[in-house]
Structure formats: C-alpha cells, structure tokens
VOVO-118258 format. One record per residue: x, y, z of N, C-alpha, C in turn. Coordinates in pm, whole numbers, plus 50000, padded with zeros to 5 digits. Atoms other than C-alpha are relative to their C-alpha. Last residue first. Layout:
VOVO-118258
XYZXYZXYZ ...
This chain:
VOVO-118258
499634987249987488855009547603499155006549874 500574990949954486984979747662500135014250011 500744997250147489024954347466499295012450020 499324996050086491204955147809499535006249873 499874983949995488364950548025500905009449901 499025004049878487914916647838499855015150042 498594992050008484984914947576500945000550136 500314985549989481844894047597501965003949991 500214992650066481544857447450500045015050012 499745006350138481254839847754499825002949888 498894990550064480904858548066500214999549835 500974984650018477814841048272500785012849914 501325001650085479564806948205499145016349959 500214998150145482424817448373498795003149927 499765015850007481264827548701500234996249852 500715003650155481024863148799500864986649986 498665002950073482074865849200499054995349850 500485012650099479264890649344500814993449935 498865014549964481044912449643499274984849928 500975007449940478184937749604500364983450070 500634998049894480694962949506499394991150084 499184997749892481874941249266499575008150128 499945014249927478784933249123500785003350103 500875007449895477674968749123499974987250016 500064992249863480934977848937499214996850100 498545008249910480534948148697500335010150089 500505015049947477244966748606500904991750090 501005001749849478304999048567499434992050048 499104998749915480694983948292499665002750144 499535014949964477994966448106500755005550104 498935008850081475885000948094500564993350069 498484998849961473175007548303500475000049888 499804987250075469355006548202501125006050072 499784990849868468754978948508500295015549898 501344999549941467134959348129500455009350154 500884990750087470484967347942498344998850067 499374984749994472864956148219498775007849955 500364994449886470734923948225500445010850016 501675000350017471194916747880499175006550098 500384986350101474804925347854498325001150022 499444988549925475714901348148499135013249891 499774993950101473544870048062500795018150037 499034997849952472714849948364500965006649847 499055013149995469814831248219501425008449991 499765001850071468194871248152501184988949946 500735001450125465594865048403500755001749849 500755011850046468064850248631499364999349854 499125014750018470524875548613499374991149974 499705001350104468034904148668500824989449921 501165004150098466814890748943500175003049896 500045014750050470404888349057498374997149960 498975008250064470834923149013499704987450011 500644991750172467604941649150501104989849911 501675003549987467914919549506500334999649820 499985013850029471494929749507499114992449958 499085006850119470414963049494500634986049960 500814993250131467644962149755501014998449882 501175016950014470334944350006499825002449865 501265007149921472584976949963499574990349949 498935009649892475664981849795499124992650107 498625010750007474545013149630500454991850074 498784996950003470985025349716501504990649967 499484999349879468185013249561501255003750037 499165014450011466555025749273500614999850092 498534992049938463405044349335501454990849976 499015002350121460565027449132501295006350037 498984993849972458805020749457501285001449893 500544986949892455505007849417500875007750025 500365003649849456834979349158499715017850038 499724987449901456644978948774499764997250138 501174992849968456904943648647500545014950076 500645003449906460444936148496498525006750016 499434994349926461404946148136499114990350133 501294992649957460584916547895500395008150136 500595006649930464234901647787498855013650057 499855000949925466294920947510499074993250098 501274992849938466704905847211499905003150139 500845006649949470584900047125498575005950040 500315001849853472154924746961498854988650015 500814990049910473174921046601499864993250172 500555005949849476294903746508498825012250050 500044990049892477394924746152499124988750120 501235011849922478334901245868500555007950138 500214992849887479334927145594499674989350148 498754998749866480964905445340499595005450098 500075010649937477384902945140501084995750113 500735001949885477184940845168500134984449973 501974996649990479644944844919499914997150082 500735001049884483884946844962498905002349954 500964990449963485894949744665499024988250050 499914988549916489244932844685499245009149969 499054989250070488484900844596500445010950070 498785007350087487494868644777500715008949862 499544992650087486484889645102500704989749855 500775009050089486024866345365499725005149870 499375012350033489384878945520498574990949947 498394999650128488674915445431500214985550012 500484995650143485074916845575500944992749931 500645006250039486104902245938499114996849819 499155015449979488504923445999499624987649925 499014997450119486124952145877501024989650017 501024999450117483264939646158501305000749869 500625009150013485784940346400499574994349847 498845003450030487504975746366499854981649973 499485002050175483834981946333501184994749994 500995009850064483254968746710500065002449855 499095011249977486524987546873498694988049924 499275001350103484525021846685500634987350026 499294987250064481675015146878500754997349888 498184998949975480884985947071500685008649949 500225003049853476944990647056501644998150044 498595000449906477504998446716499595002850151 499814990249888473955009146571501285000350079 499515010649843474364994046255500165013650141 501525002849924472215012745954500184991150102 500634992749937475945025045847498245002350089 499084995749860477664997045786499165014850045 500565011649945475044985145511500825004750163 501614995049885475275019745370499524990750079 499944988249976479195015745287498185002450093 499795003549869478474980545186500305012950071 501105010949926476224995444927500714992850125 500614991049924479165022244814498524992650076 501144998950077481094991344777499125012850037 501564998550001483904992845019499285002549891 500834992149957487974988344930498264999549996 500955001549954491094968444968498985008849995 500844984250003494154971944802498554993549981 501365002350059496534940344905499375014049991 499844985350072500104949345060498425000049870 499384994250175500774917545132499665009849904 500655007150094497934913845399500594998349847 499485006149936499304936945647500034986049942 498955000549952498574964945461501324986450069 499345005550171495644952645321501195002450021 500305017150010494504951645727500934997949854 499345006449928495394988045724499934986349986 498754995450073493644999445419501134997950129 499765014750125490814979045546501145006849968 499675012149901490885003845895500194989749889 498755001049955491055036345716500514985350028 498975001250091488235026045506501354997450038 500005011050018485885017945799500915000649892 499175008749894486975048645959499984986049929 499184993250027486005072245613501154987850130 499125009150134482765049145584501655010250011 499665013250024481865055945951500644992149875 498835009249938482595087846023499994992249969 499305003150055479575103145883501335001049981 499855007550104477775085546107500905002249866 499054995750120478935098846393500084993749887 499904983750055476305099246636500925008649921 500894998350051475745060046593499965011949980 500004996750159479385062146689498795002249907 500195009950074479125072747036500415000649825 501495002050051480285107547099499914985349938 500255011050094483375107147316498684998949950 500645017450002482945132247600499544995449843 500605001050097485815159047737499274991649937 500205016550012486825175348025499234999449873 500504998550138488865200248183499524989449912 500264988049972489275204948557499555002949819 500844988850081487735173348573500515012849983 499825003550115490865155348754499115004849879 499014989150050490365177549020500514993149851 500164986250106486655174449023501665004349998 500534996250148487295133349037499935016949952 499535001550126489585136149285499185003849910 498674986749991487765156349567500974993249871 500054984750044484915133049472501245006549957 500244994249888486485097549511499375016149957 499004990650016485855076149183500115011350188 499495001649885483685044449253501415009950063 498405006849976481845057249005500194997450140 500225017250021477755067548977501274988050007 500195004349843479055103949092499724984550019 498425003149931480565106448706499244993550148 499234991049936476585108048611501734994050081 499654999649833475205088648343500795005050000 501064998149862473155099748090500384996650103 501004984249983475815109147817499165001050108 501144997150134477135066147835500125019050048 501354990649969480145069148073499464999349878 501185007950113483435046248061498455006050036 501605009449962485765067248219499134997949927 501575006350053488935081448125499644990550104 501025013549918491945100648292498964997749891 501485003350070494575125248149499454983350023 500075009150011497995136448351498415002349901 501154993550010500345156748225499574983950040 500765011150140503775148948394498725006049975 500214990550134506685167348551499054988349940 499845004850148507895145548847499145015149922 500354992150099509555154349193499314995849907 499354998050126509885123649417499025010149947 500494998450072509325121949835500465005949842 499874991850061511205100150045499615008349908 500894987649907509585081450268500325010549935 499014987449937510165048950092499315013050047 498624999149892508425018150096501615005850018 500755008049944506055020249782501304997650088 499745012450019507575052749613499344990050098 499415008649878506355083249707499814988549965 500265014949926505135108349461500684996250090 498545006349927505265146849390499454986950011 498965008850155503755166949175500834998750058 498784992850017501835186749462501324996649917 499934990349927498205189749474501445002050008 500444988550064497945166649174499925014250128 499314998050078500535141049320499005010949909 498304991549978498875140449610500835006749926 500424989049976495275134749450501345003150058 500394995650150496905101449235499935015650090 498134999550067498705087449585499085013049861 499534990349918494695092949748501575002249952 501134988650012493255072249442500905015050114 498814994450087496315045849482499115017949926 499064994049945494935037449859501065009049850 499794984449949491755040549734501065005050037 500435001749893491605012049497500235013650015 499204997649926491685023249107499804996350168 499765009250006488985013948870501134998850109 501085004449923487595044248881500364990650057 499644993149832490665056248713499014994650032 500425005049958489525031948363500355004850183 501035004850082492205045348109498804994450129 500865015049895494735061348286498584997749963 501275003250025496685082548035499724985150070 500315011049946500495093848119498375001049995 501075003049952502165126147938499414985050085 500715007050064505785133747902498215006350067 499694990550081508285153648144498934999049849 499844986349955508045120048338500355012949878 500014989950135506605094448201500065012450064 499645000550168508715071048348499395007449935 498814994449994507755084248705500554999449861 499924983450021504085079648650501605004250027 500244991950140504915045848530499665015750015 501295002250017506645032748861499465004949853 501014992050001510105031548872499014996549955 501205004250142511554994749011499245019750040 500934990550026514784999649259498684999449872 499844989350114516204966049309498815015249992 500854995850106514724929549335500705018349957 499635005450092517464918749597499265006049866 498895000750001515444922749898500584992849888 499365016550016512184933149817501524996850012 500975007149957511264966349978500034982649979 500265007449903514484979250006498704995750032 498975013949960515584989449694499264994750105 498144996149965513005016149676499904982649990 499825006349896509125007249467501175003550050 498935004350011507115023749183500344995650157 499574990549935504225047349204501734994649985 499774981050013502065037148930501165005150071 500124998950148502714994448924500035017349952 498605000450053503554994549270500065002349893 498404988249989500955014249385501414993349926 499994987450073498384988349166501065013250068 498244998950054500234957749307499505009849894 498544998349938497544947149497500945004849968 500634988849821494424958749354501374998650072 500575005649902495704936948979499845008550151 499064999149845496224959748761499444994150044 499115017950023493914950248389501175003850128 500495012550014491404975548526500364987649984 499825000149865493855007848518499064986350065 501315000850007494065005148161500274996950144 500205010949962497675021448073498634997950083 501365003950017498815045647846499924986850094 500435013149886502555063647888498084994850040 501165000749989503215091547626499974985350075 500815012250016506815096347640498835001850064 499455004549935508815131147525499184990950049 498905011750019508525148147215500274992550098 500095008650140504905156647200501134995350016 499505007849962505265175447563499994985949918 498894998149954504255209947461501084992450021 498814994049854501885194747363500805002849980 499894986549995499895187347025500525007050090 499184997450076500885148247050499675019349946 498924994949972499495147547382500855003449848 500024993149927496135156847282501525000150035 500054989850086496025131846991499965015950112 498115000550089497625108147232499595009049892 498794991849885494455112347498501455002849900 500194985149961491975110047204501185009450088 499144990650126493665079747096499595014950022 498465001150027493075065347414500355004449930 499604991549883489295075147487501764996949991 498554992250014488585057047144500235009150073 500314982250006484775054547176501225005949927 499495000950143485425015147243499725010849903 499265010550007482715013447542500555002749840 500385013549990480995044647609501174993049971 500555005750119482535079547656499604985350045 500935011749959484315100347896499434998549880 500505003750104487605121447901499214987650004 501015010450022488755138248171499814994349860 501384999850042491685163348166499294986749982 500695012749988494135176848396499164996349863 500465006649898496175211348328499074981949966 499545010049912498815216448130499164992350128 499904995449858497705237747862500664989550042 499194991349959497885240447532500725003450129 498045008450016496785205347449500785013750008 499045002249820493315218847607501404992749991 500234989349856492385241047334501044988650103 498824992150097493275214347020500515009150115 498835003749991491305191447221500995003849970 499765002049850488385213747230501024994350048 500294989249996488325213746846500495004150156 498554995350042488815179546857500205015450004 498905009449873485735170947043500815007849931 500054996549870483785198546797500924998750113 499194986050056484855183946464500215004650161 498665008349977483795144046659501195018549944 499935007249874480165158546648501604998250066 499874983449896480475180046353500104993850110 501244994849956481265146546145499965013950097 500694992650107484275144745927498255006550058 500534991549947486955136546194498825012249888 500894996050129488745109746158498995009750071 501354996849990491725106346362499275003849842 500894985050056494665086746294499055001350043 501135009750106496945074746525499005010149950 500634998549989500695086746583498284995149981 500984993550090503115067946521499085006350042 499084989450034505905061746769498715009149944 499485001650078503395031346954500885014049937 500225000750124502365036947255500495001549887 499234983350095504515033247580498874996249869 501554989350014503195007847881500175010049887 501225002849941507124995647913498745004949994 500405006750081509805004547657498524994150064 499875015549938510705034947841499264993849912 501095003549919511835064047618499594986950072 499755010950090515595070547596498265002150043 499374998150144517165096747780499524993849922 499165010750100515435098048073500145004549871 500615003850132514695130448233500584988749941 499014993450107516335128948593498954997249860 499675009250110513785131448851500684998949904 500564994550117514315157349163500094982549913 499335001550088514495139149513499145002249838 500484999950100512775160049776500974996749911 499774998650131514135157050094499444995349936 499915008150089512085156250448500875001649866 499694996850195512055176450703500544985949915 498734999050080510925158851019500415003749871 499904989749933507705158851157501435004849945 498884999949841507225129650974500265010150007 500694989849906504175129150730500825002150072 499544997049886505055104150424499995012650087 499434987549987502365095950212500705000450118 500164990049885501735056950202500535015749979 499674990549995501045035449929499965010750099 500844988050000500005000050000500875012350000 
C-alpha cells in the first residue's frame, strides 16, 4: 500500500532525471493514430482538444465502450508541449488491487530484497504525458497517491519516505454513456473534480455517422497492409450497410466487423454480402413495475435483490441484464463488485475483456 510520508521531520525531495531514451514499458506506439473527423460531432471534440493541448492542466475524458478515449488522449498529447517526450497509456482495470501502487508509484531497493529499485509509470513518464484509462477502477489507497501528486507533483515510492519530483500531464477516462453521472463511480469526489478540471465526452458512433465509411476505410487499408500489401475497398452499398448498425461497441466493434470483411472477402471489393454484423441479442421483457421505482441505494440488500433478478431473468447473461437495470455493462461489473458478486464463467462467455473495453 502507498503511504504519504508525514514525519515531523524535514524531508528531501528527490528531483527526477529526464530519461534519455523512452521506456519500453506501457509506451504507445511512435506513430501517431489517425483521427477521423468528418462529422460536427467528433469536429467539435477535437476542436476542444486542440484548446486543452495548450495547457497543462488535467483532463477527463468520457465515453461508452470503444469510443477511442486513448487515441483521444495521444492526439492531445501529441499537440503538447510535451509531444517529444513519452506518452505512457495504461488501463487501470487490467492491475491487479495489489500491486496497483507498485505498478504507478514504483518501489525503493528495500522493499524486496534483491529485486532493486523498480520506477513506477508515473515516474517514466516523466516530462511526458500518462493516460489512465479506467481511474475508477483504482483502489483508494492509489486514488489518494493520484490526489497528492495533483496537489503537489510529487510521489512516494512504495516503501520509501522520500518524496519524488515529476513533471507529467495527467489525462483520465471513464466509461460513461451521456446519461450517466461521474458520481455513479467508485471515483472519490475531491479527485474526480480535480481531475475534471477540463473535460471531454466521446460521441458514440451512431452519432457519427459520417465517420463511419472514412473509419471503415482507414481500417481495410490497414488490414491490406498487412495482407501483402493488398488494396482493399467498400462498395458504396456496403458503405450503407455499415451504416444502419447501431455499434453498441463503437469504433473497437467496426475495427471488428472490417477484419472480418477483408478475410472473407474473395476480391478486393467489399459488398454488403461481406458485411456480417452480430446484432444484439433481444432484450428480455422489462420487469413488472413495483411501488417504489426508486433505485436502491449502492451496495445495499435492495440492489442485490435488482441484480440477481436480473441475472436470472436474463439466464445469467451480462449485457442483457445491464440493458434491462438501464446501466451500461461496465456499471454493472461495478455493482457486482461492490456487492462482492464473483462472475462465474459461464455468465461471461463471448463478451469482451476490460482491456478490449477501452
């Protein structure tokens, strides 16, 4: 666990040296990635992103599932101030709870004997940026390390007392449909509004339609890429077939869908018979109305109650039941956890990893 050190005793402050090299760990790729950006919806975001890559302060960024809250953050840092120096991305969901300070804050020599000084990733990206995909996701003890280091850009290694300088921007996501509220996290206030000081939200893709044939291109002209250099392209009919899909996974669900085109593909033009889009499952008959449509509080009985009846009626189906409590999937596995519910294979099968989830 991460401790701030408090001793009555002055303390030194060790500065960070800028590495020379970028770290090979958590780092995104050199390239930049592309944005598309033909709809007013997605003009806008960027627009705003252009603004807050001037600055230095915090910024949010929310959206549904597979929105591209990562490339947003690297199209932000790559207009910085701090473009030449390492962009550090990592999904705060795939940490395991234990070994999340170690993993951010880093560790001295002397916690394992023998193992060695280990920096953490906010120290590697020092002078850089660092994107935490899934903060919510964070216990508390690395939640209260995170608000330190924004009141005073400093850390503390995992069993030392010493406190470290760094230089970093930071930028957070959360997985938020438009109708729900940040407070619905397991985020702490006093963080979350400091990490809000500037914030920005991912428009589904159904609200960017025309995005979709310009992304779905990008993305075959990658694949042909990889594919011996093949030239790949859409039918203006598969073009409208991709667009009467609502994407419930977003843009990480076309990148799909177009995967899937090019290798059943036996030329290189794409029609709607290549399209083979997975619709949603039907959803299950909402529950009866009850006397008290209030929803219950977090963590309580009453909520548990609401969850595993939902479970049943939709034979333990995660997406199904999300979509009848009118959540999303992710606020869902929050109120399990919370509720100390262990998910069991079976009830998983076929859904995405947190990872895919960005």
């Amino acid at each position: 666990m991460l401790t701030i050190a408090r001793s009555p005793d002055p303390v030194a402050v060790t500065q960070v040296p800028q590495p020379s090299h970028p770290p090979k760990t958590a780092l995104s790729p050199d390239t930049p990635p592309a944005v598309i950006a033909e709809s007013q919806a997605m003009r806008a975001v960027l627009e705003k992103a252009r603004q807050f890559a001037a600055t230095d302060l915090p910024v949010l960024i929310t959206g549904e599932i597979g929105t591209g809250k990562s490339m947003l953050a690297r199209f932000i840092h790559d207009r910085s101030r701090r473009r030449g120096s390492a962009f550090v991305s990592k999904h705060c969901g795939t940490i395991p709870a234990s070994l999340t300070d170690l993993e951010l804050f880093g560790h001295g020599r002397t916690l394992v004997p023998g193992a060695g000084l280990k920096r953490g990733l906010i120290e590697r990206a020092h002078g850089g940026t660092i994107f935490l995909d899934e903060v919510s996701e964070l216990p508390a003890s690395s939640q209260t390390g995170l608000l330190h280091l924004l009141h005073t850009r400093e850390i503390v290694r995992v069993g030392e007392r010493v406190p470290i300088q760094v230089d970093v921007r930071l930028i957070t996501g959360i997985t938020l449909s438009e109708s729900e509220r940040p407070v619905s996290t397991s985020l702490r206030p006093d963080l979350y509004y400091r990490l809000s000081v500037l914030r920005l939200h991912l428009p589904p893709l159904r609200q960017r339609i025309e995005d979709i044939g310009p992304l779905a291109q990008l993305f075959l002209d990658q694949i042909g890429s990889r594919l011996q250099g093949r030239r790949y392209a859409f039918t203006p009919d598969a073009i409208a077939r991709l667009k009467t899909h609502t994407w419930p996974g977003n843009v990480r669900e076309l990148i799909g869908v177009v995967q899937r085109a090019a290798i059943r593909s036996r030329g290189e033009q794409i029609g709607p018979v290549e399209i083979d889009i997975e619709e949603p499952a039907p959803v299950a008959p909402a529950a009866p109305a009850t006397d008290n449509p209030t929803r219950p509080l977090p963590g309580s009985s009453g909520e548990l109650s609401l969850m595993l009846e939902a479970l049943e009626r939709t034979r333990f189906n995660i997406t199904r039941a999300a979509s009848e409590l009118k959540v999303s999937r992710v606020t869902f596995y929050r109120m399990l956890k919370r509720n100390k519910v262990e998910l069991r294979q079976d009830w998983v099968l076929g859904h995405p990893t947190k990872e895919d989830e960005t």
